[in-house]
Backbone bond lengths (Angstrom), bond angles and torsions (degrees), N, CA, C in turn:
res aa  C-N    CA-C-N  psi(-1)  N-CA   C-N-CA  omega(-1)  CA-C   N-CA-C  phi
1 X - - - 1.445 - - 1.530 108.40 -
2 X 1.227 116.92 131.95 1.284 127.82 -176.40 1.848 117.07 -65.76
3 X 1.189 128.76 174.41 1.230 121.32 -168.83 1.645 96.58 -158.13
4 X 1.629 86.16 133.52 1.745 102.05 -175.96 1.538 107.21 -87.22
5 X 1.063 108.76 129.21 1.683 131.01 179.14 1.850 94.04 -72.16
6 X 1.176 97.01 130.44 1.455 111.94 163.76 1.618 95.47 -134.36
7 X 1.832 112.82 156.97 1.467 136.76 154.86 1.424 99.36 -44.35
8 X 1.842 89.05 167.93 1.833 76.60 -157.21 2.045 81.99 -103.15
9 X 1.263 104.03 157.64 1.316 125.83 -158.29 1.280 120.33 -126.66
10 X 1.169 147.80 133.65 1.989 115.67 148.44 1.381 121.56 -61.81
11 X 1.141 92.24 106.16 1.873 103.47 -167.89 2.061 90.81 -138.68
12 X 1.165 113.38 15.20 1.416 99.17 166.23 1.922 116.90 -86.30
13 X 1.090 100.91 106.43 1.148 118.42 -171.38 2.019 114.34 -126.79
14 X 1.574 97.97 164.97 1.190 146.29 -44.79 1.397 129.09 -34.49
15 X 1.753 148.21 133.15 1.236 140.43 -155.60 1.746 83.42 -139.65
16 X 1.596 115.47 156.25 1.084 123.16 164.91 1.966 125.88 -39.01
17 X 0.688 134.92 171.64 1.017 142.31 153.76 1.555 123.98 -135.69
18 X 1.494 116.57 81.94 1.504 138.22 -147.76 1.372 104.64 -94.04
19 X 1.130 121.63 127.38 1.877 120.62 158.97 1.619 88.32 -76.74
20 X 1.039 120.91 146.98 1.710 147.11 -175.62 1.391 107.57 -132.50
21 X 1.163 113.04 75.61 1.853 100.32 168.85 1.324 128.57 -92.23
22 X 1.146 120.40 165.02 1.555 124.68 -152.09 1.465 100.90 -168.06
23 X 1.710 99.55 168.85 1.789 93.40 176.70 2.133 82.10 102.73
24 X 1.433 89.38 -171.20 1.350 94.23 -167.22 1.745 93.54 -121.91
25 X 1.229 121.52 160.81 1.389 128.50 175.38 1.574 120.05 -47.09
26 X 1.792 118.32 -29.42 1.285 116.37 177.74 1.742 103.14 -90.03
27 X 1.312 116.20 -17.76 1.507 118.35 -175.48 1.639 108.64 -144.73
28 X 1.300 104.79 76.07 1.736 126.93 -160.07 1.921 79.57 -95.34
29 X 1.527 93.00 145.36 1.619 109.62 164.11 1.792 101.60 -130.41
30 X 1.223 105.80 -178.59 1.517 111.90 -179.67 1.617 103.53 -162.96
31 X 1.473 112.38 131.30 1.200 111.18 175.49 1.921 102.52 -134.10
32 X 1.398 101.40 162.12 1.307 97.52 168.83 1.675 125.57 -90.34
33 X 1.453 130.39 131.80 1.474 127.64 165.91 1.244 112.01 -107.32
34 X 1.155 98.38 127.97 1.457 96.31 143.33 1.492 133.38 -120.68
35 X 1.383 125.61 22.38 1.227 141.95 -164.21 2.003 83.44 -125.59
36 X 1.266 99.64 101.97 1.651 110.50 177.52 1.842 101.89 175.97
37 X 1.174 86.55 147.77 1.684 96.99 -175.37 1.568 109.08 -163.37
38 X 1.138 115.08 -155.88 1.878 126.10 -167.67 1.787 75.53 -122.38
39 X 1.634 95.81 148.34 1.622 107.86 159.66 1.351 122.83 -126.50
40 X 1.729 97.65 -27.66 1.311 101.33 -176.70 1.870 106.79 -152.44
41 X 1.058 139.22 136.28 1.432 163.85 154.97 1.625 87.46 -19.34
42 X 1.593 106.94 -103.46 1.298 136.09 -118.78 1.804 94.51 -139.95
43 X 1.616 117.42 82.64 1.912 124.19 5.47 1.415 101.43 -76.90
44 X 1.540 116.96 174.18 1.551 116.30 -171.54 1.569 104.78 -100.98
45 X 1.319 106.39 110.93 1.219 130.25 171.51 1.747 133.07 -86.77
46 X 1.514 125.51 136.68 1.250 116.22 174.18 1.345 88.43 -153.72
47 X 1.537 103.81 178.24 1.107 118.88 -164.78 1.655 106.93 -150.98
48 X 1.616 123.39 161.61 1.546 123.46 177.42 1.469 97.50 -134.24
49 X 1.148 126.91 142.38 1.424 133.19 169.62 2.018 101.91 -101.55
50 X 1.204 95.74 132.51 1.901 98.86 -164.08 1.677 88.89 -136.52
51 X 1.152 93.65 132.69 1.661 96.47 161.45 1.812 142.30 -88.42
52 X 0.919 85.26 128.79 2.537 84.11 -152.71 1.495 104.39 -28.63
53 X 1.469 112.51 -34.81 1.364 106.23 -166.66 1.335 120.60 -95.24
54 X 1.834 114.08 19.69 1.231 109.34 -174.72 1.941 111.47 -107.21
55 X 0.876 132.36 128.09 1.632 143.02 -170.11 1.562 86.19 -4.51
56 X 1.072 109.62 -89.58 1.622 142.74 -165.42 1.826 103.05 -19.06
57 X 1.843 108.26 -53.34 1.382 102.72 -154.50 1.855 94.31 -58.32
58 X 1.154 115.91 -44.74 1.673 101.00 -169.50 1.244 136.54 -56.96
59 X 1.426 111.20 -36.03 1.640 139.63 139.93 1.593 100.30 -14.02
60 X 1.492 103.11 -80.64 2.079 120.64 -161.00 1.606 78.78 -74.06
61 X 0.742 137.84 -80.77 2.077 118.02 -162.85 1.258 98.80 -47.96
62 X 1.509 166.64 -105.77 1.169 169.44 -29.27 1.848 89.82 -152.81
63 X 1.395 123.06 -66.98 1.719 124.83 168.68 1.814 102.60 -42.80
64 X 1.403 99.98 -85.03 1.318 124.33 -156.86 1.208 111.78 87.44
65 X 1.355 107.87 41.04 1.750 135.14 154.87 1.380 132.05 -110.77
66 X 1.003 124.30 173.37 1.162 139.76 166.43 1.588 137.03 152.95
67 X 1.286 113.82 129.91 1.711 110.26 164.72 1.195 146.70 -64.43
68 X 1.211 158.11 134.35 1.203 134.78 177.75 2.009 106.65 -131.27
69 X 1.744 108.03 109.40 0.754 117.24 -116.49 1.698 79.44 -116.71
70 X 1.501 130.23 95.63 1.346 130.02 -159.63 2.140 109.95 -71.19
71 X 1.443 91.27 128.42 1.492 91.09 -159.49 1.935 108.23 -88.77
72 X 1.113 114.17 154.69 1.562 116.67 163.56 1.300 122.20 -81.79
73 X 1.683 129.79 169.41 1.051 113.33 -171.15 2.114 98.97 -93.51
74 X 1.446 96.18 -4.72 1.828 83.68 167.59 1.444 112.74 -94.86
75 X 1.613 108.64 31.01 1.515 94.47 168.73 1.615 107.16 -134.75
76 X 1.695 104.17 41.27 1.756 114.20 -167.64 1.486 93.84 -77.86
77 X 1.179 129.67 -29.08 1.477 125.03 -176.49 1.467 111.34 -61.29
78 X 1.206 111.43 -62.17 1.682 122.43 166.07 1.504 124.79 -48.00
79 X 1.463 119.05 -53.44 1.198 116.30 152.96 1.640 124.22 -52.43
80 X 0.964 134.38 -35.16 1.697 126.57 -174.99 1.428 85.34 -84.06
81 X 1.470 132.81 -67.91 1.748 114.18 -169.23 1.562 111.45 -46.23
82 X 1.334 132.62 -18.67 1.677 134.70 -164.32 1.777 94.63 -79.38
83 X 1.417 100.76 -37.39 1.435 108.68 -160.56 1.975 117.61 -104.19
84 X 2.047 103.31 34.38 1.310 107.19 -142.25 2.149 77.20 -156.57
85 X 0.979 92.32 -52.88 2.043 96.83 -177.03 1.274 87.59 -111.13
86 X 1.788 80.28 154.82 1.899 113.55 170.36 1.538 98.33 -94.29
87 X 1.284 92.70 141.18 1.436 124.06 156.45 1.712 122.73 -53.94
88 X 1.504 101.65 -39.71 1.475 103.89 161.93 1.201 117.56 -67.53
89 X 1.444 134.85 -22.25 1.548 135.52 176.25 1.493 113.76 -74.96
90 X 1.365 107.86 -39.27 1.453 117.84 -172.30 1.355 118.05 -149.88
91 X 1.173 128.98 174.92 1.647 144.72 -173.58 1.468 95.30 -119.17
92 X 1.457 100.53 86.13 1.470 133.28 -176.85 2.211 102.86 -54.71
93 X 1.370 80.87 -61.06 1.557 102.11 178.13 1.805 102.98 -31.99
94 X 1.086 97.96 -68.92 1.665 113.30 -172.01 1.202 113.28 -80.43
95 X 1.181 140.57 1.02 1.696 142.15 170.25 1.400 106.75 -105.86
96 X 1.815 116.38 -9.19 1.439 109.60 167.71 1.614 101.20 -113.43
97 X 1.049 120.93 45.82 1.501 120.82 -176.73 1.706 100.17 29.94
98 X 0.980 139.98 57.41 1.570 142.93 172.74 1.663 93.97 -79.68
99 X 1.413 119.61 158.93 1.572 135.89 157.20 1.333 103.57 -120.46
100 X 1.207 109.13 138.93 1.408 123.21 168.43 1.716 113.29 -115.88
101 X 1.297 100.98 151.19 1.613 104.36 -178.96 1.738 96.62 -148.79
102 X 1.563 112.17 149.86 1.671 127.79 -168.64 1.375 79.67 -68.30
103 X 1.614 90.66 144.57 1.643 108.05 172.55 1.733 110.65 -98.63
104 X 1.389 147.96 -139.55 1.641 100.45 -156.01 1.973 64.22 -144.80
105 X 1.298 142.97 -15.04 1.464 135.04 -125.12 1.950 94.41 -144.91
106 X 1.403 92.17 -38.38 1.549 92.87 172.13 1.249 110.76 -146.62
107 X 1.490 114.97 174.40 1.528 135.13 172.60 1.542 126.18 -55.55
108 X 1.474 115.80 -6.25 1.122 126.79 -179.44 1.438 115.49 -96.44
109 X 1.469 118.23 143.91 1.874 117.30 -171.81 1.801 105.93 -87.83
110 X 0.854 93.00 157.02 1.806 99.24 175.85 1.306 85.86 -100.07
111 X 1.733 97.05 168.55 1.675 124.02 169.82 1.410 102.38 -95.73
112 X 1.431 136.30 119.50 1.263 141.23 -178.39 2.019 106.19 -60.63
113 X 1.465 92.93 -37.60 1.566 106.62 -165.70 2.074 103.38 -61.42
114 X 1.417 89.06 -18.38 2.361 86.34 -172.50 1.477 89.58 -85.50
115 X 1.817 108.37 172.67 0.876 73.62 -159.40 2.002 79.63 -114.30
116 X 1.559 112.56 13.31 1.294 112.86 177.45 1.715 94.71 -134.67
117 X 1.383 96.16 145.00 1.785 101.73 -178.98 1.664 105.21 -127.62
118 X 0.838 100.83 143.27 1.881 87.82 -172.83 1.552 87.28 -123.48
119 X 1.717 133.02 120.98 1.148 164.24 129.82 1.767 106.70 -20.02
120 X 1.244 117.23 123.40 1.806 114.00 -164.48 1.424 99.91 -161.63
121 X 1.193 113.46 145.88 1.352 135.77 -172.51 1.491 116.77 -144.59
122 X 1.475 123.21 110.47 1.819 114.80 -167.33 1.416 109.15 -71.21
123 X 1.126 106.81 152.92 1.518 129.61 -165.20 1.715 95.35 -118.04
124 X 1.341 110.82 -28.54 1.647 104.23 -164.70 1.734 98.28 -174.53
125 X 1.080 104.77 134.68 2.041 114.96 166.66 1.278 90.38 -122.20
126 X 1.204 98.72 136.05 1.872 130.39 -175.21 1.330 111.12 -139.65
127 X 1.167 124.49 86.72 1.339 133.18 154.75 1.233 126.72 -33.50
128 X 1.753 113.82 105.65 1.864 117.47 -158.72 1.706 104.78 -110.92
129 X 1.446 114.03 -7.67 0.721 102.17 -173.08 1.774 117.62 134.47
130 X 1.089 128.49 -118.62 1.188 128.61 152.05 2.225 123.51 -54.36
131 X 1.076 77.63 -22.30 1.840 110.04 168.84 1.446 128.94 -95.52
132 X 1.437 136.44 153.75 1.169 121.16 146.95 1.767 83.80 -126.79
133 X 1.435 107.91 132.50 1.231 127.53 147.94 1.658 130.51 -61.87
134 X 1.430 102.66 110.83 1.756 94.55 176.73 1.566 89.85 -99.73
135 X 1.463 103.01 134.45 1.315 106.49 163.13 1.476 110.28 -112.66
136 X 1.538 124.74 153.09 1.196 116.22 -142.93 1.849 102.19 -167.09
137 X 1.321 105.53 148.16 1.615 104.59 -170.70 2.065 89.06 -111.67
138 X 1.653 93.45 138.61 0.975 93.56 179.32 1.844 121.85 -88.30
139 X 1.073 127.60 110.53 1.508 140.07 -150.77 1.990 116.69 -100.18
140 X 1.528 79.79 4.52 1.905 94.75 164.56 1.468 96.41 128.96
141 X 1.524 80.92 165.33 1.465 107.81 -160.53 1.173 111.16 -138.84
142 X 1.691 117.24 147.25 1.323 105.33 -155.84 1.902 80.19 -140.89
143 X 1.517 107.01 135.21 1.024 140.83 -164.11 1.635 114.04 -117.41
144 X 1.200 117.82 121.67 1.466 139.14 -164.50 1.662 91.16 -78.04
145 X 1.417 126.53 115.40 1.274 112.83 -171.66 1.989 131.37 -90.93
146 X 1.533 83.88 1.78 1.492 86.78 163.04 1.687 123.20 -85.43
147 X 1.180 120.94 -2.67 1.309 151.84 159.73 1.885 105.74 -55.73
148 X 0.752 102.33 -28.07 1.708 118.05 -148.43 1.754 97.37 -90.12
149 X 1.108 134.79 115.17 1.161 124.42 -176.17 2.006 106.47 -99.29
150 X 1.183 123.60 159.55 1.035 128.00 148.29 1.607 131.64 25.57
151 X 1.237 97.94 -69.32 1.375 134.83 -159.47 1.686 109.32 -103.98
152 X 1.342 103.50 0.68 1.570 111.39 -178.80 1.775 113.81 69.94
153 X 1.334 102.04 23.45 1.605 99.61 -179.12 1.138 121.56 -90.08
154 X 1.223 157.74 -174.86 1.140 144.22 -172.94 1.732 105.63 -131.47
155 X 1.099 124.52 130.08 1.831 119.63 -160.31 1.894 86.62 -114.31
156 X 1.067 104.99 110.58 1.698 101.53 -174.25 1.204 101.18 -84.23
157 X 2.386 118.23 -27.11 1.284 118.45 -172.21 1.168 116.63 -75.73
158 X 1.616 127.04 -10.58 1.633 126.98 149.14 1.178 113.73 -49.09
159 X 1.375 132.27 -19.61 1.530 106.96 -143.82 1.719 90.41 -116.18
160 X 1.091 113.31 29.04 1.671 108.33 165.25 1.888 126.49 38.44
161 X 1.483 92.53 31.37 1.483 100.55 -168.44 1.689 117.85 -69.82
162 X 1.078 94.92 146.55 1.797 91.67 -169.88 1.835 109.45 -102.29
163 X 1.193 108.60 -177.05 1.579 101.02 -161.46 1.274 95.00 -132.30
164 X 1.800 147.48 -161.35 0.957 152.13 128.21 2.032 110.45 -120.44
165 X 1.637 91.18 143.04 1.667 84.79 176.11 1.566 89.05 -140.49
166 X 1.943 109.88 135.16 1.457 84.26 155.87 1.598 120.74 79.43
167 X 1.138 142.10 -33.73 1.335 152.60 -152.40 1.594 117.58 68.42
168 X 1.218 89.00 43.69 1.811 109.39 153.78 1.320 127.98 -158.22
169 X 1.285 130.72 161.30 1.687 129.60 -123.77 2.132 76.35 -128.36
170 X 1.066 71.33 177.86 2.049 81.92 -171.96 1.281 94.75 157.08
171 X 1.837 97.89 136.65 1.332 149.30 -144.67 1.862 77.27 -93.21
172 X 1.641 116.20 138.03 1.185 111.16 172.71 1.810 99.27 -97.18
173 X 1.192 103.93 145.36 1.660 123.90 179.69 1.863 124.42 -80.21
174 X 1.055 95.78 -169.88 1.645 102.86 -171.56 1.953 91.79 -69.08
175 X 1.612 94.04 158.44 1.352 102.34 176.81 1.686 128.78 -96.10
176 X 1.127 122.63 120.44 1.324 110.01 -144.59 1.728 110.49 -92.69
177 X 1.709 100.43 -11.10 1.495 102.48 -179.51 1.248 121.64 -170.62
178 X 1.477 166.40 166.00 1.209 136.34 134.67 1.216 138.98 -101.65
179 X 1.301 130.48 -172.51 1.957 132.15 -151.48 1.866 86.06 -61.21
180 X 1.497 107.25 113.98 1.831 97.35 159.46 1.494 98.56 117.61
181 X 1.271 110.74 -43.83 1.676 121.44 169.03 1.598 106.20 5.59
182 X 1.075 99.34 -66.59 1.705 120.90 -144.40 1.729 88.54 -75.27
183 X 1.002 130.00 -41.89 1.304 127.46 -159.67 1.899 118.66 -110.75
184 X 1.411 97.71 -3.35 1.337 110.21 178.91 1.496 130.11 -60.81
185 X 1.225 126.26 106.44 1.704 130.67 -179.30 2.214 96.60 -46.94
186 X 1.563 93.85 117.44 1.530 112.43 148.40 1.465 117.43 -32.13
187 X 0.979 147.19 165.96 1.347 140.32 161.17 1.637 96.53 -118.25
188 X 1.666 100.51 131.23 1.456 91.01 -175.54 1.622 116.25 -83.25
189 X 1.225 141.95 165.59 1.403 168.63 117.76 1.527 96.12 -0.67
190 X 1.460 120.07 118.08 1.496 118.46 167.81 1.322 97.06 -128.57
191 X 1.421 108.82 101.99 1.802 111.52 161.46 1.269 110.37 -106.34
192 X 1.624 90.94 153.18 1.993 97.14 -167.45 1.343 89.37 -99.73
């Protein structure tokens, strides 16, 4: 089947859809991303693409902090209003009933309500254009502990995390495999 050429776009999808807070614990802001990903392993790196003219970018340049605060799909209402009003207009935090709690690595508060927060510190702002990229080493992570099984594993398919594609939000689904799946030796059957 043939395939229609479109201009090239941000159309790489599905990508998180992250509350990102920033600002300091007595004067915390929150915006929505969805332009954030992994860059590098080993140290563990990510990054947020923010636009200069939005509350938030002066906040994340001026700290050289920030959270990125992984959202559920019962909190798509809160996330699209985070990512819709300025923070300079209003106290986003407190008009979505959000909780915040000190994060353990930097000056910035987590959202109690996600149910994973990843701890970040910029390494570099790179001006992309319609973007400035903070790139950023991730400096801990703080884990919702009913999430947490037994065995110290982390069950991400409990945690009802939502995605963005496109400019629409969606509930992430059952898990279909994990890293190696495909190539993993059976363990054989030993009967005596």
């Amino acid at each position: 089947m043939p395939k229609q050429f479109w201009k090239g776009s941000a159309l790489l999808a599905p990508v998180p859809a992250a509350l990102v807070t920033c600002g300091s614990i007595e004067h915390p802001n929150v915006l929505t991303i969805g332009w954030t990903g992994i860059v590098c392993t080993r140290p563990p790196m990510t990054y947020i693409s923010v636009r200069p003219e939005r509350f938030s970018h002066d906040l994340i340049k001026e700290s050289g902090e920030f959270v990125i605060n992984l959202t559920t799909s019962a909190m798509c209402r809160i996330t699209d209003f985070c990512g819709v009003r300025s923070g300079k207009d209003m106290n986003k935090i407190e008009k979505c009933g959000l909780h915040l709690s000190p994060a353990q690595k930097v000056s910035v508060p987590m959202i109690d309500e996600c149910p994973v927060s990843l701890e970040c510190k910029v390494t570099e702002a790179k001006p992309l254009g319609s973007h400035t990229m903070f790139l950023a080493e991730i400096v801990g992570i703080d884990v919702d502990e009913k999430y947490i099984d037994s065995k110290g594993k982390l069950n991400l398919q409990q945690c009802g995390l939502m995605a963005y594609a496109h400019g629409e939000y969606f509930a992430l689904g059952r898990k279909l495999g994990d890293f190696g799946w495909s190539v993993r030796k059976k363990k054989k059957n030993r009967s005596k």
